[in-house]
VMD Tcl script that draws the C-alpha trace (Angstrom):
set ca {
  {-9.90 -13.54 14.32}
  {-12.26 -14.09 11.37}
  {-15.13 -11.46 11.76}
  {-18.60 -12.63 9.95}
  {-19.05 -10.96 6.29}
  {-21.39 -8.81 7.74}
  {-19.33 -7.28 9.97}
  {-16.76 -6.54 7.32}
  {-19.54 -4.78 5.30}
  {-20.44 -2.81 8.06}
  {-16.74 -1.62 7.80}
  {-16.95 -1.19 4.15}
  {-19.45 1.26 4.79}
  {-18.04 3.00 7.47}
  {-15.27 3.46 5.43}
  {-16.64 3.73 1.77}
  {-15.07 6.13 -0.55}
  {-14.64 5.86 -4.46}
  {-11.20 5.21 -5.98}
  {-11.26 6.79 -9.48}
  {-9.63 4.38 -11.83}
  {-9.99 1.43 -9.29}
  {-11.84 -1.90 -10.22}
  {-15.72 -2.81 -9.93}
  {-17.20 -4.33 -7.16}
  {-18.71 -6.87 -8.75}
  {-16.87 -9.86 -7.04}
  {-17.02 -11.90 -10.63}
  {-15.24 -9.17 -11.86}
  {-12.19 -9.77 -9.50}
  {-11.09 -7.84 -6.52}
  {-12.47 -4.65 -5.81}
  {-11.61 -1.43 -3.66}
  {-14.16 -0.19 -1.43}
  {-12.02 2.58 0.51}
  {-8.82 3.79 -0.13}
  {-7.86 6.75 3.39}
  {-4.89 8.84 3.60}
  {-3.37 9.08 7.47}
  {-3.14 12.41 9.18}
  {0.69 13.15 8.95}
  {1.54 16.06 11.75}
  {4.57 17.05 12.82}
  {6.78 14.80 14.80}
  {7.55 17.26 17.96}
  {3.73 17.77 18.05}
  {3.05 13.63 18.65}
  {6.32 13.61 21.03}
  {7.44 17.16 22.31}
  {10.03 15.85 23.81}
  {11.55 16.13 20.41}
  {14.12 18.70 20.31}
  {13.99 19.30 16.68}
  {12.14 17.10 13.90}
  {14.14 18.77 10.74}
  {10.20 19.29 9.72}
  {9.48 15.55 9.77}
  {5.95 14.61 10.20}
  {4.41 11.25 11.90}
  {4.81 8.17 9.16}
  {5.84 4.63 8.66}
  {2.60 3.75 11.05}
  {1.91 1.16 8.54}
  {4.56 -0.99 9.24}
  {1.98 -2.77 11.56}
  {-1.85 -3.35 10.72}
  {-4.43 -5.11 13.08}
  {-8.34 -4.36 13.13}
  {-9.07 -2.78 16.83}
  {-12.64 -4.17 17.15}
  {-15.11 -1.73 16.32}
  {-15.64 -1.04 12.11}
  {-13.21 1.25 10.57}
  {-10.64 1.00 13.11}
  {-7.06 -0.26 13.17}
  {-4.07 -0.40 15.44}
  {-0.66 0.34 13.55}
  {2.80 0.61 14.25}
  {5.89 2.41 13.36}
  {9.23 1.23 12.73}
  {12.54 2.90 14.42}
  {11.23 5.77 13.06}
  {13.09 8.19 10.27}
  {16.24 6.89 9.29}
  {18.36 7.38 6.41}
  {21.71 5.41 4.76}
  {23.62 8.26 2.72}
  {27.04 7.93 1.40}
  {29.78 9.64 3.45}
  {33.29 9.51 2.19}
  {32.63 6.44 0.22}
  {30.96 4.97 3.49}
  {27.41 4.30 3.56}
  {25.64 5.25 6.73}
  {23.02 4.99 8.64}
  {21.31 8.19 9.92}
  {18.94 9.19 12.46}
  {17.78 12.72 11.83}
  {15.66 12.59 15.25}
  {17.37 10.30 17.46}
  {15.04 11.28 20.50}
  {12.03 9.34 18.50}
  {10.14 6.44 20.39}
  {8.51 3.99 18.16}
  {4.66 3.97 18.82}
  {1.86 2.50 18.70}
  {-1.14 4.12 16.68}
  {-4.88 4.03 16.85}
  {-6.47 5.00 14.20}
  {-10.30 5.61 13.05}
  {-11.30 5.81 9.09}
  {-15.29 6.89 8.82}
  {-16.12 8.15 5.23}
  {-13.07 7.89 3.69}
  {-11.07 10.16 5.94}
  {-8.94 8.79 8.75}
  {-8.15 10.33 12.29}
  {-5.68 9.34 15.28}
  {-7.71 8.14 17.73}
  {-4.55 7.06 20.18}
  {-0.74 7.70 19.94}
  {1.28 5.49 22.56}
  {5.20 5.77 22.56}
  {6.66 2.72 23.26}
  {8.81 3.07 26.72}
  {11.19 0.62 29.13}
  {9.91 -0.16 32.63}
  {11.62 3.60 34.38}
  {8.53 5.03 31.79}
  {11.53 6.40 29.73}
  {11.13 6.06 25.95}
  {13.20 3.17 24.01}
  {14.56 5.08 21.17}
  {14.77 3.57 17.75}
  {18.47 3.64 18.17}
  {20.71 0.71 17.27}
  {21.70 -1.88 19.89}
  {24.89 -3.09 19.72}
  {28.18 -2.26 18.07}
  {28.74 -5.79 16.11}
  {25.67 -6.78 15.77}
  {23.40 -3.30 14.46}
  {25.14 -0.73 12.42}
  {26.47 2.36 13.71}
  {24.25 4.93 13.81}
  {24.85 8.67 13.00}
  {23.33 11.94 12.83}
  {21.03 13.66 10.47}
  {23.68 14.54 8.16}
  {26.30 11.30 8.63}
  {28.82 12.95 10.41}
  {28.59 12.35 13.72}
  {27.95 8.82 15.48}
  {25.57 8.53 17.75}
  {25.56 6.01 20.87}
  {23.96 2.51 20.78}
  {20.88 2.38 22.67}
  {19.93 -1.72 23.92}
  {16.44 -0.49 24.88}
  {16.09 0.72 20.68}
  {13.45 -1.09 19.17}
  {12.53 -1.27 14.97}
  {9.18 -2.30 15.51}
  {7.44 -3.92 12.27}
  {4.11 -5.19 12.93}
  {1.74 -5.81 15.84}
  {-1.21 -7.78 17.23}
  {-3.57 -7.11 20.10}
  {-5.26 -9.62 22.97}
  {-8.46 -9.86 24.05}
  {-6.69 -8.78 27.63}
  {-5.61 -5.21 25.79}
  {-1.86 -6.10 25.69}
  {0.26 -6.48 22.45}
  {2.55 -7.96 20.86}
  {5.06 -6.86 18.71}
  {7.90 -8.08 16.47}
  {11.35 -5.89 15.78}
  {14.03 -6.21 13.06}
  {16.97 -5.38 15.46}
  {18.12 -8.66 17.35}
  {15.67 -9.96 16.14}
  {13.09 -9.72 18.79}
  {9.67 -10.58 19.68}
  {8.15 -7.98 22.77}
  {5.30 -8.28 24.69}
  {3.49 -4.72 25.74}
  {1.16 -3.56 27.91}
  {-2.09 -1.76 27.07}
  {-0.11 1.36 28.16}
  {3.57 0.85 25.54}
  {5.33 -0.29 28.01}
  {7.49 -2.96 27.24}
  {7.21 -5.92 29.52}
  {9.35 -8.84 28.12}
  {11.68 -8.86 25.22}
  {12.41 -12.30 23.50}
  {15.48 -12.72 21.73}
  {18.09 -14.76 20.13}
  {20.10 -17.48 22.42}
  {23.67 -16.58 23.42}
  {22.54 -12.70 21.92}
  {23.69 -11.48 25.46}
  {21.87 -8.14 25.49}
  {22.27 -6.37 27.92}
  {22.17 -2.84 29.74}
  {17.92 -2.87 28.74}
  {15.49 -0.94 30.42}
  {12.93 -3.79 30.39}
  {13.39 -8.01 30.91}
  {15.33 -9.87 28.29}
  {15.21 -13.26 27.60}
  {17.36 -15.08 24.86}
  {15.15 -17.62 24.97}
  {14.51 -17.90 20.41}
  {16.39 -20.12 18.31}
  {19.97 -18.80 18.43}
  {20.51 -19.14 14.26}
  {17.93 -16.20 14.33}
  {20.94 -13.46 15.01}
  {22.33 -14.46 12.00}
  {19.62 -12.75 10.28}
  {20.50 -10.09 7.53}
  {21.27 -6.35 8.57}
  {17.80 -4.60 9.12}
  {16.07 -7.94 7.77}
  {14.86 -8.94 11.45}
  {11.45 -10.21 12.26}
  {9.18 -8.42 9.81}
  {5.25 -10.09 10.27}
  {3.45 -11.09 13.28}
  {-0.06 -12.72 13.25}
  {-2.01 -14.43 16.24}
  {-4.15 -17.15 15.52}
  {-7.98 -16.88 16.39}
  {-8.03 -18.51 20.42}
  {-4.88 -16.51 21.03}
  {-2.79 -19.22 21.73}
  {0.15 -18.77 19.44}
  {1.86 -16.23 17.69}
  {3.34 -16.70 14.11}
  {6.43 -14.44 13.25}
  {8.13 -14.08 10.05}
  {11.77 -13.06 9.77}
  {11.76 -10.40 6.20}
  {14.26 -12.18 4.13}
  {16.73 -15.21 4.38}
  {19.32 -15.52 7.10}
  {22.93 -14.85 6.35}
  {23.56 -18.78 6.75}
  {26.55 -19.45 6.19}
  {27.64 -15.83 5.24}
  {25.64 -12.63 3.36}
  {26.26 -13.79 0.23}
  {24.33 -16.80 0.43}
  {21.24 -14.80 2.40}
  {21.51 -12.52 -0.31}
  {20.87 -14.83 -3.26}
  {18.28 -17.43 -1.44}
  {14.77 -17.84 -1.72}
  {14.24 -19.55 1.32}
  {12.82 -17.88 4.58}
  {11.68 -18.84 7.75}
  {8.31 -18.58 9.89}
  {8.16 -19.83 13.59}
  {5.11 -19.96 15.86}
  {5.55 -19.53 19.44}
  {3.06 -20.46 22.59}
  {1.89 -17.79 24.36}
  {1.08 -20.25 27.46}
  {4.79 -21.75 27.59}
  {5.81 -18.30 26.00}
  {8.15 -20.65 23.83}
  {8.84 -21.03 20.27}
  {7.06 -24.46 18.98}
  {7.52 -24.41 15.11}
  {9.72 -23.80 12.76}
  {9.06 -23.74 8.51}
  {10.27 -23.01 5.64}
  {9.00 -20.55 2.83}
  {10.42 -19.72 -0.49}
  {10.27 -16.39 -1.62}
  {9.18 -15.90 -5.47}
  {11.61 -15.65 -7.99}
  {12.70 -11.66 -8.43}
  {13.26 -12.30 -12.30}
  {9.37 -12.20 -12.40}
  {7.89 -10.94 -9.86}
  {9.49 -7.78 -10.55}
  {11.92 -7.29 -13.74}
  {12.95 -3.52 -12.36}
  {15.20 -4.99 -9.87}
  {17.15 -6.61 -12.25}
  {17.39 -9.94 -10.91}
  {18.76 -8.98 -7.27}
  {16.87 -11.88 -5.06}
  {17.87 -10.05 -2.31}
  {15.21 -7.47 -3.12}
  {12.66 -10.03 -1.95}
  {10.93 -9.69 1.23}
  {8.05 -11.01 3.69}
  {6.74 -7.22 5.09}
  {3.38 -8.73 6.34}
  {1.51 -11.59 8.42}
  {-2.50 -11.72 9.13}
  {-4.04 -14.86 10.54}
  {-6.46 -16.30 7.91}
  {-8.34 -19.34 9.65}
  {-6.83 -22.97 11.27}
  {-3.23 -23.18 9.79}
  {-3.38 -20.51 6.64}
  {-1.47 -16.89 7.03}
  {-2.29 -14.36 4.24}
  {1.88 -13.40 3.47}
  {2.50 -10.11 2.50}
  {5.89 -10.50 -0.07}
  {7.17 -7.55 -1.96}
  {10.01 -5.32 -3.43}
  {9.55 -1.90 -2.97}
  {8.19 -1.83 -6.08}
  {5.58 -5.14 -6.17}
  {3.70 -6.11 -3.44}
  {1.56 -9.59 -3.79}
  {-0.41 -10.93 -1.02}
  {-0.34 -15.17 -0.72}
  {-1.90 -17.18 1.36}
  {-0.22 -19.98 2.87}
  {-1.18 -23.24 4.98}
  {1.39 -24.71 7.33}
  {-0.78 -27.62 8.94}
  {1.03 -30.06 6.60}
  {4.52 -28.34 5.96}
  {7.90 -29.79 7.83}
  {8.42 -28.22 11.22}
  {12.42 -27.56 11.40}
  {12.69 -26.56 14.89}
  {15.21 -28.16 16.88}
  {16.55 -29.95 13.69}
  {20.01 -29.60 11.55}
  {18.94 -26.67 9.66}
  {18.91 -24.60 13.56}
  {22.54 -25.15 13.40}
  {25.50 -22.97 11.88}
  {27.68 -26.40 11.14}
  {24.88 -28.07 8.91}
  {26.23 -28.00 5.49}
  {24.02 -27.14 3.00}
  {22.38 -24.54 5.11}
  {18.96 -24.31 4.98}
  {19.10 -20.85 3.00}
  {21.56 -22.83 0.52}
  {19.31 -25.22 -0.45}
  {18.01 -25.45 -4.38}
  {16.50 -28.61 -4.20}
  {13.80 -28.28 -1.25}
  {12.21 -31.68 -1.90}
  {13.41 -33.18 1.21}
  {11.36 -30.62 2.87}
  {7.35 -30.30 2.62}
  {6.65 -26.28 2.00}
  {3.33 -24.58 3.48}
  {0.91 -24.71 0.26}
  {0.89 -21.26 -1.44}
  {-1.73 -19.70 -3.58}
  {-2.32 -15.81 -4.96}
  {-4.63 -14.41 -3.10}
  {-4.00 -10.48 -4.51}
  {-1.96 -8.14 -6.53}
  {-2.53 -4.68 -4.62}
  {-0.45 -2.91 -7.42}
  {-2.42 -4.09 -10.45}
  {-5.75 -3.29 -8.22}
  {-4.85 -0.08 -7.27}
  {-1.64 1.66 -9.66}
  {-0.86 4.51 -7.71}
  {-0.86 2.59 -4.53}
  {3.22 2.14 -3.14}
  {4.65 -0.79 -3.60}
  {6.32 -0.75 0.11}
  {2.66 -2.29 1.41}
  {3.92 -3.55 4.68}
  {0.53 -3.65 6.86}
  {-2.11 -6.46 6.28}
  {-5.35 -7.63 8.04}
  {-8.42 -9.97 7.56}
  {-11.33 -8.25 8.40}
  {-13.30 -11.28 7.48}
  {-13.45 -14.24 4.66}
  {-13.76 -11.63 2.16}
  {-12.49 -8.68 2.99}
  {-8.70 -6.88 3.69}
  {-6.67 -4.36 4.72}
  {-3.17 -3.07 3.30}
  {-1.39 -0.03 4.30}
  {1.81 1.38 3.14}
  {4.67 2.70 5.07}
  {5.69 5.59 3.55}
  {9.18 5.67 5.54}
  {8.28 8.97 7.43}
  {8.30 10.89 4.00}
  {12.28 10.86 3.70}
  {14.23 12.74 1.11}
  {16.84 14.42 0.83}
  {17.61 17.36 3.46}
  {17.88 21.42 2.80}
  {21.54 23.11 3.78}
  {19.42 24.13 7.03}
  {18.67 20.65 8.06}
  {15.35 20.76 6.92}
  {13.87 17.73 5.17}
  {12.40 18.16 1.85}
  {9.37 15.50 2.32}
  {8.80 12.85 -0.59}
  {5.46 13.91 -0.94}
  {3.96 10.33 -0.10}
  {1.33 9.82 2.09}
  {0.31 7.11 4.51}
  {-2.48 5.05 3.12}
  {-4.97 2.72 4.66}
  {-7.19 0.63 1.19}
  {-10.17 -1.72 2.06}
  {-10.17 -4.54 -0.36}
  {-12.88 -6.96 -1.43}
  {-12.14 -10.31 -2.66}
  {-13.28 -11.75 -5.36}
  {-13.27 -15.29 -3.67}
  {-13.37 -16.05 0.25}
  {-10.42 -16.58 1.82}
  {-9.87 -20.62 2.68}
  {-10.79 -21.32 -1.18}
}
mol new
graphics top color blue
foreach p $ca { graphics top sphere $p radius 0.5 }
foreach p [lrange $ca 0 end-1] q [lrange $ca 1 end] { graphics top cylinder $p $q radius 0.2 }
display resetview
C-alpha cells in the first residue's frame, strides 16, 4: 500500500545517512539518495545451528525479497535457496550446495541512522516444523544438486524452496514466490508453509506441506532457475501479481533464451486462483547493457512492488544494470486461458517479434539505481514503494560466494548486503 509522503519522510529520517558521491536532493535535480545501510552479515551456523558446518559462510542474499513492515525504517526480506554455486567438474557444470542443511528465511530487519539490525530471523519449515531445505526438487525437472566441492550428489528434496521475493497481510501471513517449479506459497506469521501453488500436471509429490497444481501448466516450462522471480500485492489485498524472471522455454531453450517477451499473472487471494495473464517485453540487451555482448538471455525481471490501481514498479536487470519501470496493466491483453497457455500454439508466445496483435502494459523509466548510486551492485533484486515518492532497492549479494580454500573454507567476495532509500524526482503515477 501507498503510505502518505509524510510517512515516507518520517522514514527518510529514521534512516538518513549521507552517500558521498551520491546525487542532491533537490527533486529538480533528479533522483536523490537519502540512506544507503549495509545488513549485518553473521555467520550462517549462528542464524541456524543446526548447521553442521557453514565453510565460513555468513547470512546473505536477504535481498532477494523487499516489503516495508509498517513502522519507518523497517523491512521484511527474503533469501533465496541460500548459497549455491555452478563450478565446472570434468567438463560438467554443476550445481553446488556448500550447506545443504540451509532453510530459506524470512528476515526482519530495522535501519535507524544509517545502520541496520535483524530484528527477526524465521526459517522457513513444512507442516512436521522440519526445515524445507533449499535443495532441488525433482530429478527432470531441477538440476542435480551436489556438494560444496561438485563431487558428490546430493538427494532431491520436494519440500526445497528458492524463495525470491515476499509480501505481508494485514492478518501477519505471507506470501512468497519460488523459482523451483515454479511456485507461489502461502506462510504463516510463524514460516511455516501452509499451501504451495504450482504448475498443472507438475505432480509433486513426497512434500512436507499441501500442494496444489492448480497455475497455468505452460508455467513448468519455465527456464532452469528462471522461476517466479517478483511478487507484489495490490493495496485492499485482494490479488497478488507474480512475475516469472525471464521468458519460458516455449517451444524449446533456445527460443526462451533469445526472447524478449515475459509473463506476469495476478491471482485472487479470495478464489486463491490465477485471474490474469500479460505479456511484457524485456529491453533490448544490446543497450541496456553492451557488457553482455548481446546475450538476451541476460535479461531479467528480479523485482515487483505495487505502485497504485493497475501500475507495478518492475525491477529488470543484468547483473550488471539494474533499471526500475513502471508499468500499467489496466489496459494490456489478458492471455489467460488463451492459445498462447498452450505448448501446440505455433508461434509461441515467447517467439513472437511482431507483438501488435497483443496490447502491452504501458512502460515508462521510473529509475536508473546504477547511474544514481555507482558503487551500488547491479544484482538489485528487492524493491518497495514506501510512498508516491519514495523507494527502496536492495541487493542480493548471493551469500558472498567465491571461490573456496583447499580446507573448504570460502573465501567471501567481499560484497555486502545493502538496503538504499531513494527519492524521486517525480511522484510515482506521473
Amino acid at each position: 500500500m501507498l503510505r502518505p509522503i509524510s510517512a515516507g519522510l518520517a522514514l527518510a529520517a529514521a534512516v538518513a545517512l549521507s552517500v558521498p558521491g551520491t546525487a542532491s536532493a533537490d527533486h529538480a535535480k533528479g533522483p536523490a539518495v537519502v540512506a544507503d545501510a549495509t545488513l549485518p552479515a553473521p555467520p550462517l551456523k549462528q542464524v541456524q545451528p543446526a548447521i553442521a558446518d557453514d565453510h565460513g559462510i555468513k547470512l546473505g542474499g536477504v535481498g532477494s525479497g523487499l516489503f516495508p513492515a509498517g513502522e519507518p525504517g523497517e523491512f521484511w526480506m527474503v533469501t533465496d535457496r541460500g548459497p549455491n554455486g555452478q563450478p565446472t567438474v570434468n567438463g560438467e557444470k554443476r550445481r553446488t550446495f556448500p550447506v545443504p542443511e540451509f532453510d530459506p528465511a524470512i528476515v526482519k530487519v530495522a535501519l535507524k541512522h544509517g545502520k541496520a539490525k535483524i530484528k527477526k530471523y524465521l526459517p522457513i519449515v513444512g507442516a512436521s516444523g522440519k526445515g524445507v531445505t533449499g535443495l532441488s526438487d525433482q530429478a527432470g525437472h531441477d538440476e542435480t544438486p551436489y556438494t560444496w566441492d561438485g563431487l558428490t550428489a546430493l538427494p532431491y528434496n520436494p519440500n526445497g524452496l528458492d524463495t525470491e521475493d515476499l509480501v505481508r497481510t494485514r492478518e501477519g501471513d505471507f506470501w512468497l514466490v519460488d523459482e523451483y517449479s515454479p511456485s507461489l506459497l502461502h506462510v504463516s506469521r510463524k514460516g511455516q508453509v501452509l499451501e504451495r501453488y504450482v504448475p498443472s500436471g507438475l505432480n509433486l509429490t513426497g512434500t512436507d506441506y499441501p500442494v496444489k497444481d492448480t497455475l497455468p501448466a505452460i508455467l513448468a516450462s519455465r527456464q532452469q532457475n528462471r522461476g517466479f522471480e517478483g511478487l507484489a500485492i495490490s493495496a485492499d489485498q485482494r490479488t497478488l501479481f507474480l512475475a516469472v524472471q525471464s521468458p519460458l522455454a516455449n517451444p524449446d531453450k533456445k527460443t526462451g533464451k533469445k526472447s524478449r517477451v515475459g509473463r506476469i499473472l495476478t491471482f485472487d487471494l479470495r478464489s486463491r486462483t490465477v485471474t490474469g495473464e500479460y505479456a511484457y517485453q524485456l529491453e533490448d540487451v544490446t543497450t541496456f547493457d553492451p557488457k553482455v555482448n548481446g546475450d538476451q538471455s541476460e535479461m531479467k525481471i528480479s523485482g515487483l512492488a505495487y505502485a497504485g490501481r493497475g501500475r507495478l514498479l518492475v525491477d529488470e536487470r543484468t547483473d550488471n544494470v539494474a533499471r526500475i519501470y513502471q508499468i500499467d496493466l489496466s489496459k494490456a491483453t489478458n492471455l489467460l486461458g488463451g492459445p498462447f497457455d498452450s505448448p501446440a500454439t505455433t508461434p509461441s508466445l515467447e517467439a513472437l517479434t511482431d507483438l501488435s496483435a497483443i496490447t502491452l502494459p504501458v512502460k515508462s523509466l521510473v529509475l536508473e539505481p546504477n547511474t544514481l548510486i555507482p558503487s551500488l551492485p547491479g544484482k538489485i533484486e528487492g524493491v518497495a514503494v514506501l510512498d508516491p515518492w519514495t523507494v527502496a532497492l536492495a541487493n542480493d549479494n548471493d551469500f558472498g560466494l567465491g571461490d573456496f580454500d583447499s580446507n573448504g573454507k570460502l573465501i567471501d567476495s567481499g560484497v555486502p548486503s545493502r538496503v538504499v532509500i531513494v527519492k524521486l524526482a517525480k511522484p510515482l503515477g506521473r
